[in-house]
PyMOL Python script that loads the backbone (N, CA, C, O; Angstrom):
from pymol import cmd

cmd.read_pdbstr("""\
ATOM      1  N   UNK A   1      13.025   1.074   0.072  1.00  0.00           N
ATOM      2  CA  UNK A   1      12.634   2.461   0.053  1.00  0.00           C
ATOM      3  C   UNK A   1      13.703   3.269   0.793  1.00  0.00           C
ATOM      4  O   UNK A   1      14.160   2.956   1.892  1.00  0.00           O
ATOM      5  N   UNK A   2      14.133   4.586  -0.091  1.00  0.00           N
ATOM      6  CA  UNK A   2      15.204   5.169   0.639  1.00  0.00           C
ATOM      7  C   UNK A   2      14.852   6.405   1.564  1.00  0.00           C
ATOM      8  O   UNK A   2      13.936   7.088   1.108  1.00  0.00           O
ATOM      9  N   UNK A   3      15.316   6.783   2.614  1.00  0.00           N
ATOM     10  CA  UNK A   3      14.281   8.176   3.292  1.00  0.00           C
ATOM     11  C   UNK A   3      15.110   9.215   2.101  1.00  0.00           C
ATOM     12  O   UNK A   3      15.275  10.300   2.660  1.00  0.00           O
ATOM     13  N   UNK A   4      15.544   9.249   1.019  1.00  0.00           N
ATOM     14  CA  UNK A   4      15.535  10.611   0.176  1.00  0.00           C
ATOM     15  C   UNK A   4      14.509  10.157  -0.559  1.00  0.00           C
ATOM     16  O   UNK A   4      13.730  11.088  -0.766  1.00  0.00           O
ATOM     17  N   UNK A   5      14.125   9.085  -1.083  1.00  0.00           N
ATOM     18  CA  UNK A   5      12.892   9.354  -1.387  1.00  0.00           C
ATOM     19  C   UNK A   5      11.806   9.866  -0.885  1.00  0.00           C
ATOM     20  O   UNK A   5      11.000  10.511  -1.557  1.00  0.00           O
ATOM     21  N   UNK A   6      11.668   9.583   0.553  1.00  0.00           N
ATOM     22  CA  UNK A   6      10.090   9.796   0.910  1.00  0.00           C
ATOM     23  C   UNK A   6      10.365  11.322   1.432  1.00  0.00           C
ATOM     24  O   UNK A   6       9.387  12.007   1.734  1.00  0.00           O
ATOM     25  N   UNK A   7      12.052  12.014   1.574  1.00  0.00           N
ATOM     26  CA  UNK A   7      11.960  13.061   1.961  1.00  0.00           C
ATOM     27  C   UNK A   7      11.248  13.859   0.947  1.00  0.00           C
ATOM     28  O   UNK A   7      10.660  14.858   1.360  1.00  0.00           O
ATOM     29  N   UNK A   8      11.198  13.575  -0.373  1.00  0.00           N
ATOM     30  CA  UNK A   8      10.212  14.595  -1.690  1.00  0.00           C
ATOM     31  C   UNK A   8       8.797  14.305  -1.345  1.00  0.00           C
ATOM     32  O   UNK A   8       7.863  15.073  -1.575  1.00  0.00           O
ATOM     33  N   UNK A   9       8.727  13.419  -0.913  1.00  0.00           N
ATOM     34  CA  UNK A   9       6.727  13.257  -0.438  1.00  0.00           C
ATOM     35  C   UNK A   9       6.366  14.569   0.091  1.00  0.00           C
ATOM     36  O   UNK A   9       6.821  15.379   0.899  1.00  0.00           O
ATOM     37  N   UNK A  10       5.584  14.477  -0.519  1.00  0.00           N
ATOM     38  CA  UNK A  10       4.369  15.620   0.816  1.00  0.00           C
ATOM     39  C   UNK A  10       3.874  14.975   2.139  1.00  0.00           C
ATOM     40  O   UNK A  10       3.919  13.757   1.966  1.00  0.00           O
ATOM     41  N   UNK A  11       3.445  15.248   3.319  1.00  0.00           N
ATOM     42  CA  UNK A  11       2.909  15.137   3.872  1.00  0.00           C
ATOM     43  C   UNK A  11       1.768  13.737   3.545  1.00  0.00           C
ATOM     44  O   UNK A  11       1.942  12.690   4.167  1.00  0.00           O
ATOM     45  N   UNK A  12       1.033  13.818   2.887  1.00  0.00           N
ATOM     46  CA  UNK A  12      -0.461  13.156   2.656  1.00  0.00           C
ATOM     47  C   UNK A  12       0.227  12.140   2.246  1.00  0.00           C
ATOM     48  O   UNK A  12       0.224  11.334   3.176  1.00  0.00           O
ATOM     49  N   UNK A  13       0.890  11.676   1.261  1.00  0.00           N
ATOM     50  CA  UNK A  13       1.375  10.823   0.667  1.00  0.00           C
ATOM     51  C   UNK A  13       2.554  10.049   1.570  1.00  0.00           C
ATOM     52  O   UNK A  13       3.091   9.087   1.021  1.00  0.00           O
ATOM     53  N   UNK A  14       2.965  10.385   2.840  1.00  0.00           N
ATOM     54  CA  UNK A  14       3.656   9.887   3.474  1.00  0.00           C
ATOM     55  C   UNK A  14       2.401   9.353   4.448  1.00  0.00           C
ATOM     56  O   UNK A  14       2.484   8.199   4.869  1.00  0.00           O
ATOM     57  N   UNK A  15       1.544   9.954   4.719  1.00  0.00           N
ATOM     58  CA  UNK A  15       0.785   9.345   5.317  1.00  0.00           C
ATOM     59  C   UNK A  15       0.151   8.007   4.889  1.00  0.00           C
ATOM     60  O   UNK A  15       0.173   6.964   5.542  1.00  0.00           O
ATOM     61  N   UNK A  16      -0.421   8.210   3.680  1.00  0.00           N
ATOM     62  CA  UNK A  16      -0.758   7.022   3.031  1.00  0.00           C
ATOM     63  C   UNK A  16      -0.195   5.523   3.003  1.00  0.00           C
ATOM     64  O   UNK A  16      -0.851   4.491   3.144  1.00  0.00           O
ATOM     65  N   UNK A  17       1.571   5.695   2.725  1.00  0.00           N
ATOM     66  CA  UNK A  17       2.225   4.859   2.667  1.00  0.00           C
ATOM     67  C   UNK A  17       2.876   4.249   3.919  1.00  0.00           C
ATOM     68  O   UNK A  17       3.519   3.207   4.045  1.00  0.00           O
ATOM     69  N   UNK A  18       2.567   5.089   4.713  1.00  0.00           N
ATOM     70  CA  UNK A  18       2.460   4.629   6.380  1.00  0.00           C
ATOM     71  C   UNK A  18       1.248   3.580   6.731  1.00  0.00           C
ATOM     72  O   UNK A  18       1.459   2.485   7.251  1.00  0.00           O
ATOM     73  N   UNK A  19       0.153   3.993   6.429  1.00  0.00           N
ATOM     74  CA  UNK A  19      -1.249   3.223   6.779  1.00  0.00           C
ATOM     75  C   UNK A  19      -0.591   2.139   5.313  1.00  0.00           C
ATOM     76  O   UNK A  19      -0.146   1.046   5.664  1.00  0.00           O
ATOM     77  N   UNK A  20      -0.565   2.360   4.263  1.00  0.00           N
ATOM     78  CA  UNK A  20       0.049   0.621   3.588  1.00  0.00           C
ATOM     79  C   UNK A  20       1.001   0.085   4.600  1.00  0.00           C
ATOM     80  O   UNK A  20       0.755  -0.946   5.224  1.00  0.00           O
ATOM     81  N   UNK A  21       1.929   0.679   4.740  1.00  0.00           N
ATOM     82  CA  UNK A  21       3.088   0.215   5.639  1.00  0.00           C
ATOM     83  C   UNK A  21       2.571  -0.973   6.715  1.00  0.00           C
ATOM     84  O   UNK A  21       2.844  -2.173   6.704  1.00  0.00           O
ATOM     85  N   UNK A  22       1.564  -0.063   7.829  1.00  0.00           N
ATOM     86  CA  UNK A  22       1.349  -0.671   8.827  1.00  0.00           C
ATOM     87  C   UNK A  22       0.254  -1.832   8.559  1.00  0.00           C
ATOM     88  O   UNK A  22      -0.100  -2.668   9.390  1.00  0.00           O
ATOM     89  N   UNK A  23      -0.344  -1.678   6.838  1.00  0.00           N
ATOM     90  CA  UNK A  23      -1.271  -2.836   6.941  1.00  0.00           C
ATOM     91  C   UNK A  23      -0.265  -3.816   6.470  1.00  0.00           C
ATOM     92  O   UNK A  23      -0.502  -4.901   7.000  1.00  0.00           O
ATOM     93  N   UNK A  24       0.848  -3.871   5.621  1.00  0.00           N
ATOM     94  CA  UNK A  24       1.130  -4.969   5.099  1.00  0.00           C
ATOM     95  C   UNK A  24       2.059  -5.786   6.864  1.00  0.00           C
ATOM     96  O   UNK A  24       2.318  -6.984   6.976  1.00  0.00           O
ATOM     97  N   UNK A  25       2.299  -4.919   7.744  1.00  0.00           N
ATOM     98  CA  UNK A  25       3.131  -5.306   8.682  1.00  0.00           C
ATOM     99  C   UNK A  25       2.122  -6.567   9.137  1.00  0.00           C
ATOM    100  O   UNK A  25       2.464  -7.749   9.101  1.00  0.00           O
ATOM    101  N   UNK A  26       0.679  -6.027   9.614  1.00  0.00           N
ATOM    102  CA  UNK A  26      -0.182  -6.498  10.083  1.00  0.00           C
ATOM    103  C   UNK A  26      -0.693  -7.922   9.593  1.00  0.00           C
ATOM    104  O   UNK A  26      -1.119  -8.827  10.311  1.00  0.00           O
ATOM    105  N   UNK A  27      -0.535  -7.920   7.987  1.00  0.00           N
ATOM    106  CA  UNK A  27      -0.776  -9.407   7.833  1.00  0.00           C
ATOM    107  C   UNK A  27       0.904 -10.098   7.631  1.00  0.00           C
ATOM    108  O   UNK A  27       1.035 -11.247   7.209  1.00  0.00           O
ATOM    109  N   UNK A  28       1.593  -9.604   7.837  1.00  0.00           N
ATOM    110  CA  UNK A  28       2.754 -10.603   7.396  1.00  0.00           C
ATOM    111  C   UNK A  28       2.824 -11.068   9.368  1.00  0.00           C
ATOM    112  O   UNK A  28       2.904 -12.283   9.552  1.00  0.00           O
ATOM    113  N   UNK A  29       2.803 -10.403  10.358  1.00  0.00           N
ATOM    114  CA  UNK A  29       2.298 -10.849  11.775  1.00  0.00           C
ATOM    115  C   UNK A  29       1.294 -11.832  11.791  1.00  0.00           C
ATOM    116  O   UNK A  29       1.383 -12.778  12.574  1.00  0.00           O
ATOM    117  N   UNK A  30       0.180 -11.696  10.877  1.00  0.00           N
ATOM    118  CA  UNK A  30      -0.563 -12.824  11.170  1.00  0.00           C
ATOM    119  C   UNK A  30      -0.525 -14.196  10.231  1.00  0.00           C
ATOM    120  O   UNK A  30      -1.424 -15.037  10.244  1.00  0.00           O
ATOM    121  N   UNK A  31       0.317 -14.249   9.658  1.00  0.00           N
ATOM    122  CA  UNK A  31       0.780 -15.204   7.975  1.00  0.00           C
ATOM    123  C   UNK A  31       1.910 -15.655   9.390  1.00  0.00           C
ATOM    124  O   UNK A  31       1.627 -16.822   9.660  1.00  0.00           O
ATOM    125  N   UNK A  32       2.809 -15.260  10.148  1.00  0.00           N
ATOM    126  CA  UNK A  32       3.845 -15.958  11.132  1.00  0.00           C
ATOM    127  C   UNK A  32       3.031 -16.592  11.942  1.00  0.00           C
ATOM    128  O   UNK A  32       3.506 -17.622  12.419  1.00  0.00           O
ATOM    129  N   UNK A  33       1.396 -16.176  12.420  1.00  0.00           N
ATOM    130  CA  UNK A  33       0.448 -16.092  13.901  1.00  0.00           C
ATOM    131  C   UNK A  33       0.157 -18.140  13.005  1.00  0.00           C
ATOM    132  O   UNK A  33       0.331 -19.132  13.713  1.00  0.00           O
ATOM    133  N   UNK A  34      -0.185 -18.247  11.773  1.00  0.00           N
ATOM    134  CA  UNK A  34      -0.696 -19.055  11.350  1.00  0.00           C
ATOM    135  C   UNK A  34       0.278 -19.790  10.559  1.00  0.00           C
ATOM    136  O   UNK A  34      -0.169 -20.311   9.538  1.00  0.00           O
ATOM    137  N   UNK A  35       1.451 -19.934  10.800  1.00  0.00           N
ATOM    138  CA  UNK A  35       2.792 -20.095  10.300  1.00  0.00           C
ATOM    139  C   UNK A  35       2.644 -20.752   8.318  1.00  0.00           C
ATOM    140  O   UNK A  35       2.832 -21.808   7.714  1.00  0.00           O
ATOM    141  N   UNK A  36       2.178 -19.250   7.972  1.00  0.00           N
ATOM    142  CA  UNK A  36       2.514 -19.611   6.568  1.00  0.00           C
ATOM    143  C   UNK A  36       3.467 -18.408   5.652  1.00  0.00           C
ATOM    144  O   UNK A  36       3.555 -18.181   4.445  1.00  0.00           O
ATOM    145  N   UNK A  37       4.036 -17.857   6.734  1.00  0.00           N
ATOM    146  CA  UNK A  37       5.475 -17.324   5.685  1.00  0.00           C
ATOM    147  C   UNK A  37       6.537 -17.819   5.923  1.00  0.00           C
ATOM    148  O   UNK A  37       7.215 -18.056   6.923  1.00  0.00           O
ATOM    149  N   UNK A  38       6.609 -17.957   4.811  1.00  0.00           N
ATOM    150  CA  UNK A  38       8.583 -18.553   4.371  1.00  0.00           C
ATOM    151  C   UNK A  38       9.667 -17.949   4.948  1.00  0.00           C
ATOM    152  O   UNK A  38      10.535 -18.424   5.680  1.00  0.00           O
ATOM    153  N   UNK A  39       9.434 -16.324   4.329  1.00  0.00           N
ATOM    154  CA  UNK A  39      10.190 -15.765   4.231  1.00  0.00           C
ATOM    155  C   UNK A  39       9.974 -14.555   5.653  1.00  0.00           C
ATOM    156  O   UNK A  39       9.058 -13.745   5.798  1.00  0.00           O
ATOM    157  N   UNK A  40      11.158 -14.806   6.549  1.00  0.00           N
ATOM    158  CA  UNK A  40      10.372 -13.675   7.856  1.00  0.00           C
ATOM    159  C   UNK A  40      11.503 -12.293   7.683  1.00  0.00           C
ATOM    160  O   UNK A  40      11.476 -11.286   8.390  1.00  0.00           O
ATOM    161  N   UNK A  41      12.407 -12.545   6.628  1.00  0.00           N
ATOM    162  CA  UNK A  41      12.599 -11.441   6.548  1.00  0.00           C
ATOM    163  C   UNK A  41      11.997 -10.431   6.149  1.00  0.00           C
ATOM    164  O   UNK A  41      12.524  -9.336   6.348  1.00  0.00           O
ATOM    165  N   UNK A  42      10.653 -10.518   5.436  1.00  0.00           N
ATOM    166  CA  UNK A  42      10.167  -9.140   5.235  1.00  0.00           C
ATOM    167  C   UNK A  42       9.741  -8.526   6.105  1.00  0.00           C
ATOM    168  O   UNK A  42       9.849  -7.308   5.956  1.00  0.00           O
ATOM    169  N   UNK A  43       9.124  -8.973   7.296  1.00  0.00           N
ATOM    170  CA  UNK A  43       9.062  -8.863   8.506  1.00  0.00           C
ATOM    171  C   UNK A  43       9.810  -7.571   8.909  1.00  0.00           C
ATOM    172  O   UNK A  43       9.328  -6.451   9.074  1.00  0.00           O
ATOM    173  N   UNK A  44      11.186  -8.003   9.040  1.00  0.00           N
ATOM    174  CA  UNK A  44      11.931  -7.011   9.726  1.00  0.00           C
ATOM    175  C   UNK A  44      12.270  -5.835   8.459  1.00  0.00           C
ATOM    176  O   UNK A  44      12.832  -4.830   8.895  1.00  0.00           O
ATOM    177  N   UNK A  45      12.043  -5.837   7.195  1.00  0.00           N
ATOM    178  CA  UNK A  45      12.007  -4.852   5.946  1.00  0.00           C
ATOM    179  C   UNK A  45      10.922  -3.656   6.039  1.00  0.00           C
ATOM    180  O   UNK A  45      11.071  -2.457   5.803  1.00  0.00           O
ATOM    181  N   UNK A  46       9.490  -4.556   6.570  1.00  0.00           N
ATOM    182  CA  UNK A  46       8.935  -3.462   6.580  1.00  0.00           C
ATOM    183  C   UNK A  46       8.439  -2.743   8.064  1.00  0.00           C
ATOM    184  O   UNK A  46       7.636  -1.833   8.267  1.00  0.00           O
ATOM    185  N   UNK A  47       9.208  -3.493   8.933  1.00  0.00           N
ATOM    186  CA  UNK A  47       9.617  -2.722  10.473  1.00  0.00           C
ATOM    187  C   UNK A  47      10.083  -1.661  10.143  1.00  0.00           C
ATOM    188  O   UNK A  47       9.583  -0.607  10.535  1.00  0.00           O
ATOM    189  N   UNK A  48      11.299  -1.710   9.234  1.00  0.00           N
ATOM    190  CA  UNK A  48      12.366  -0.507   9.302  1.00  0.00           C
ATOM    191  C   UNK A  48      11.924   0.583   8.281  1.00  0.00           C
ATOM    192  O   UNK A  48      12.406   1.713   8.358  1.00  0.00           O
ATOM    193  N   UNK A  49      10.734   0.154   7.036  1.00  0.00           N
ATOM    194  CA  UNK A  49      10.252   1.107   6.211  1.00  0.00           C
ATOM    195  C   UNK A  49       9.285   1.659   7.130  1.00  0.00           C
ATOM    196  O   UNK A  49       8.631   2.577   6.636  1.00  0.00           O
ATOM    197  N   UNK A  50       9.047   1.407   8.154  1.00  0.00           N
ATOM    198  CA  UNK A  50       8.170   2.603   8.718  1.00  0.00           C
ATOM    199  C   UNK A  50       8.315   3.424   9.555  1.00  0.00           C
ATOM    200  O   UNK A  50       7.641   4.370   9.963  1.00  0.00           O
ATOM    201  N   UNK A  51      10.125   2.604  10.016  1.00  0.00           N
ATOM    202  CA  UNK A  51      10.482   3.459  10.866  1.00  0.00           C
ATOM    203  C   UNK A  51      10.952   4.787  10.141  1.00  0.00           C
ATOM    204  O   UNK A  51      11.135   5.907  10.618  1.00  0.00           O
ATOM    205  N   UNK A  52      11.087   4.337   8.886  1.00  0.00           N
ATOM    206  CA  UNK A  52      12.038   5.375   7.835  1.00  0.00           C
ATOM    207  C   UNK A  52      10.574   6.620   7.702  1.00  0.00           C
ATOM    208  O   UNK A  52      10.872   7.815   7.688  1.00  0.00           O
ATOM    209  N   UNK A  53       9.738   6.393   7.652  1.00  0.00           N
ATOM    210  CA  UNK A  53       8.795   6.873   6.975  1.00  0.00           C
ATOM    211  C   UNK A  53       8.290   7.698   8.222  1.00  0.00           C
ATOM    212  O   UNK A  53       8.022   8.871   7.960  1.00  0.00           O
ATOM    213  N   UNK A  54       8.045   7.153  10.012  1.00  0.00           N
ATOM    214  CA  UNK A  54       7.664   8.127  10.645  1.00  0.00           C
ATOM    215  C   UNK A  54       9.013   8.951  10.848  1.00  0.00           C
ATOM    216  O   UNK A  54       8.822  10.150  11.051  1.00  0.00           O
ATOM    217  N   UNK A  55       9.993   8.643  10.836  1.00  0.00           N
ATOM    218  CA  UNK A  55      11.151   9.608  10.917  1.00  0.00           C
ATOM    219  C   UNK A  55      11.283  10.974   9.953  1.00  0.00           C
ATOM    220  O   UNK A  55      11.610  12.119  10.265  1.00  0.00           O
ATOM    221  N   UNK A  56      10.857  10.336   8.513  1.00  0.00           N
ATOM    222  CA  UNK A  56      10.730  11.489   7.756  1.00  0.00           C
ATOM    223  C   UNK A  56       9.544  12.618   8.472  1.00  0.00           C
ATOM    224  O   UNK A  56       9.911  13.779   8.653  1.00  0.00           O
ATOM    225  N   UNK A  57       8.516  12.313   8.752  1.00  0.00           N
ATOM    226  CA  UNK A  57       7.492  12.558   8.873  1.00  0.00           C
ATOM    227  C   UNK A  57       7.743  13.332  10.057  1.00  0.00           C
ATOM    228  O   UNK A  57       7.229  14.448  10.131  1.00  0.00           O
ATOM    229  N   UNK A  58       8.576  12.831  11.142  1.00  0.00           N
ATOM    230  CA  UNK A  58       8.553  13.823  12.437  1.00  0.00           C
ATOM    231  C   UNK A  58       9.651  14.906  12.258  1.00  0.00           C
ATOM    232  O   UNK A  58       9.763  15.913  12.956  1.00  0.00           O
ATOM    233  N   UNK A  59      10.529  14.510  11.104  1.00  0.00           N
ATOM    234  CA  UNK A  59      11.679  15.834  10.800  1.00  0.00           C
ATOM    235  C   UNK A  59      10.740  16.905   9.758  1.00  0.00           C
ATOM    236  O   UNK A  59      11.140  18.047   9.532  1.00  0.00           O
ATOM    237  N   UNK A  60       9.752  16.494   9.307  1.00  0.00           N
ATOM    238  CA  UNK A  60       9.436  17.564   8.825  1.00  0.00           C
ATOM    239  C   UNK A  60       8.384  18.239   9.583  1.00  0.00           C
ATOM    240  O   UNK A  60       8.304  19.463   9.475  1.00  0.00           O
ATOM    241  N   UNK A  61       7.612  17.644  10.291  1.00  0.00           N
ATOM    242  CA  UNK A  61       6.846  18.256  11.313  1.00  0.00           C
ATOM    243  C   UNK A  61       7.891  19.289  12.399  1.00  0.00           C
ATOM    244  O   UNK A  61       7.302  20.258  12.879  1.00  0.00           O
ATOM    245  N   UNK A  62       9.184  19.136  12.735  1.00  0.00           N
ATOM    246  CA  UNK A  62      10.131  19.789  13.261  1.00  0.00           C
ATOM    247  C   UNK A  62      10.166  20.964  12.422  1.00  0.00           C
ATOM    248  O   UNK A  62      10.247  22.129  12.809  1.00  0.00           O
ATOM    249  N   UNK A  63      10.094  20.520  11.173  1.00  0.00           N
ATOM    250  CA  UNK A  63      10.812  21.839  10.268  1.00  0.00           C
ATOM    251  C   UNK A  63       9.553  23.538  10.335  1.00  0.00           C
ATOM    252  O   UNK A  63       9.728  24.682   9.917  1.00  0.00           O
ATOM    253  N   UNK A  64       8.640  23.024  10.901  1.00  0.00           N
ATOM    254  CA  UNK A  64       7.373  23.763  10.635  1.00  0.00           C
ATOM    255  C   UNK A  64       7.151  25.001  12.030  1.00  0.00           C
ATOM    256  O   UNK A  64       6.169  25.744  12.045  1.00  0.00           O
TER     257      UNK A  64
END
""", "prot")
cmd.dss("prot")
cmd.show_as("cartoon", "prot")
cmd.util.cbc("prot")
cmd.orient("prot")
């Protein structure tokens, strides 16, 4: 996910994909807690998609 994409989001819809964001973080933490992911890079993929996503989110709250 690129932040020019989520910079066209609205508001609501960045929100949304934040709360997905933070749920998929939440079970790929507990899939490591019970060691059944393979793969831990997604891990750190969707660390950084949310960092992308509250960043959008606090530059446009700036813009207001």
């Amino acid at each position: 996910m690129k932040a020019s994409e989520l910079r066209s989001q609205d508001e609501t819809s960045l929100a949304k994909e934040l709360a997905d964001l933070l749920k998929a973080h939440f079970g790929l933490r507990m899939q490591i807690a019970t060691q059944q992911l393979n793969n831990t890079s997604q891990l750190k993929k969707v660390r950084r998609d949310i960092a992308r996503v509250r960043t959008v989110m606090n530059q446009k709250a700036k813009q207001k």
